[in-house]
C-alpha positions as CSV (number, residue, x, y, z in Angstrom):
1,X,0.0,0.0,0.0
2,X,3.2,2.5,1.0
3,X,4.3,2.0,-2.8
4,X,1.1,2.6,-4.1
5,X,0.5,5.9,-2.3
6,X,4.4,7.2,-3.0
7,X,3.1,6.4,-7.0
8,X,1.0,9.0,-6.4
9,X,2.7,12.4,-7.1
10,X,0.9,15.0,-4.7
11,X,1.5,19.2,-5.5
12,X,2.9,19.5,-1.7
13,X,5.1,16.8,-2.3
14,X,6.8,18.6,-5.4
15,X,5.9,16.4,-8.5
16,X,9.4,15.7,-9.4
17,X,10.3,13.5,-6.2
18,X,12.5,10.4,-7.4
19,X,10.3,7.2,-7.0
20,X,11.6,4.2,-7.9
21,X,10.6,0.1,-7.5
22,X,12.9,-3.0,-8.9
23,X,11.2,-4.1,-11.4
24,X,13.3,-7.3,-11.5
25,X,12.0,-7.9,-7.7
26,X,8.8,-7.2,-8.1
27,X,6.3,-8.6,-10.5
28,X,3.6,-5.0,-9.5
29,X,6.6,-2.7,-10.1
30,X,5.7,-1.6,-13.6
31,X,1.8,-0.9,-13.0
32,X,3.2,1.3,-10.0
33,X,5.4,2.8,-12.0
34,X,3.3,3.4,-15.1
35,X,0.7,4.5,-13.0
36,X,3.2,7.1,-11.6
37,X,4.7,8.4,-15.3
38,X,0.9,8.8,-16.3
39,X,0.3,11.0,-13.1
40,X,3.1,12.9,-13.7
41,X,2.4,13.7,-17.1
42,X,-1.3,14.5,-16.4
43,X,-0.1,16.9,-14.0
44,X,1.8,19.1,-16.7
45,X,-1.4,19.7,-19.0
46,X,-1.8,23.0,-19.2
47,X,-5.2,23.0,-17.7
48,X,-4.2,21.1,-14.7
49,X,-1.9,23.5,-13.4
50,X,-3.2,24.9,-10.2
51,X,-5.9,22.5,-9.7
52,X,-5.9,20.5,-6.3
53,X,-6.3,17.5,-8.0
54,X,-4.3,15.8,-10.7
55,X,-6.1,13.4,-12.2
56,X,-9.0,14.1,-15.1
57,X,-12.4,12.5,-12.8
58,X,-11.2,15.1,-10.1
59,X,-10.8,18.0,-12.4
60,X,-14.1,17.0,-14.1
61,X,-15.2,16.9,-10.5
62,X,-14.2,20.7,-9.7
63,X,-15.5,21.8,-13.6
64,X,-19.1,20.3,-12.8
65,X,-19.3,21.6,-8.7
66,X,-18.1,25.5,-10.1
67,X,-21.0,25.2,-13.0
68,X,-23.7,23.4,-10.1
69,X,-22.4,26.6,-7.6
70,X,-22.7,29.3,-10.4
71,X,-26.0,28.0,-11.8
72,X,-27.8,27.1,-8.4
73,X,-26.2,31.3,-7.3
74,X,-28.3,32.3,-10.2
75,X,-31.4,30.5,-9.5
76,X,-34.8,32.0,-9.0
77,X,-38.1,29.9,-7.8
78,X,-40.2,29.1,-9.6
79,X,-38.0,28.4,-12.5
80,X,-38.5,28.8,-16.3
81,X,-38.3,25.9,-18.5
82,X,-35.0,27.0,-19.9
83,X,-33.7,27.0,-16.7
84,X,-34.7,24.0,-15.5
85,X,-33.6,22.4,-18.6
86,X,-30.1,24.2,-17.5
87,X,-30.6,22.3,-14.3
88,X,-31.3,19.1,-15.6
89,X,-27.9,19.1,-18.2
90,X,-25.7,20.0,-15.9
91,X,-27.3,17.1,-13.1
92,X,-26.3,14.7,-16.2
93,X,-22.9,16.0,-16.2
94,X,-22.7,15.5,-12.8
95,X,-24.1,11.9,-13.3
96,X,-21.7,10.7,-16.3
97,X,-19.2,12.0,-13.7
98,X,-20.0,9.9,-10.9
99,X,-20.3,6.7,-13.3
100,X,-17.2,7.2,-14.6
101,X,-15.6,7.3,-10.9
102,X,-17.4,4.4,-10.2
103,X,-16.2,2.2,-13.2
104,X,-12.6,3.3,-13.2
105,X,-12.5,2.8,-9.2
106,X,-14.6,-0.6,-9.0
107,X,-11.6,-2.7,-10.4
108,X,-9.0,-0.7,-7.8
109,X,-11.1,-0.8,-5.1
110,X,-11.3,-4.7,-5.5
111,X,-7.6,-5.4,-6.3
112,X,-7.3,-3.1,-2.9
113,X,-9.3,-5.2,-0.9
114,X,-8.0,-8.5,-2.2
115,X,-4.7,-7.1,-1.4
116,X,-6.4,-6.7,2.5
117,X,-7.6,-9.9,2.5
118,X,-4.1,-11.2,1.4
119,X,-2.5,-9.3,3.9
120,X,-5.0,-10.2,6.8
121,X,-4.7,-14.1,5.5
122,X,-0.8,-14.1,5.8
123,X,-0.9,-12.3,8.8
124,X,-3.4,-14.6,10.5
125,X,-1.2,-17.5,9.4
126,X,2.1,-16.1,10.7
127,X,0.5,-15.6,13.9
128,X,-1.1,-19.6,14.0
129,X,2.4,-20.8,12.6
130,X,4.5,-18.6,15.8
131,X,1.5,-20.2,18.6
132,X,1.6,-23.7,17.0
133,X,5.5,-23.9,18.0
């Protein structure tokens, strides 16, 4: 898990810090490191800099809050159909948002907890193996 979170390049951090895995040792070390060039290379698009997040469902994230936050600022009751319609478009954006967090996160969030499970299982049978002897 410490490998996967020093992949992540964070802005406080500095984006440049000098990550490394042996690839030779460890079968994950090129995900981890791919996963770490990609960050890095989303984090120099022009339109990232600045942003507190560096990946594109985060700054989708922040695009679709500021239009909810300008649009709902703007509101008056009751509303006109071209305004609700307004409403309604950027709820969808918000939507195709949420899916798309949910698909690209549903695969990591299960390798994550079989990696919990592995972790708990070898654990569990370290601790059996040391109070069988």
């Amino acid at each position: 898990m410490w490998s996967l979170v020093a992949a992540i390049p964070c802005q406080d951090r500095g984006l440049n810090i000098n990550f490394s895995v042996p690839r030779q040792l460890l079968q994950w070390a090129a995900p981890v490191m791919q996963l770490h060039v990609r960050m890095l290379l989303e984090s120099k698009k022009r339109e990232m800099k600045s942003c507190c997040g560096l990946l594109k469902e985060i700054l989708e994230i922040e695009k679709c809050a500021r239009g909810m936050n300008e649009l709902a600022d703007s509101l008056r009751f009751p509303l006109s159909e071209e305004k609700e319609e307004e409403v309604r478009v950027k709820v969808e954006d918000v939507v195709k948002v949420c899916e798309g967090l949910k698909d690209g996160l549903d695969p990591l969030e299960r390798q994550v907890r079989e990696v919990f499970h592995r972790i708990v299982c070898g654990r569990m049978e370290g601790l059996d193996s040391f109070g069988s002897e």
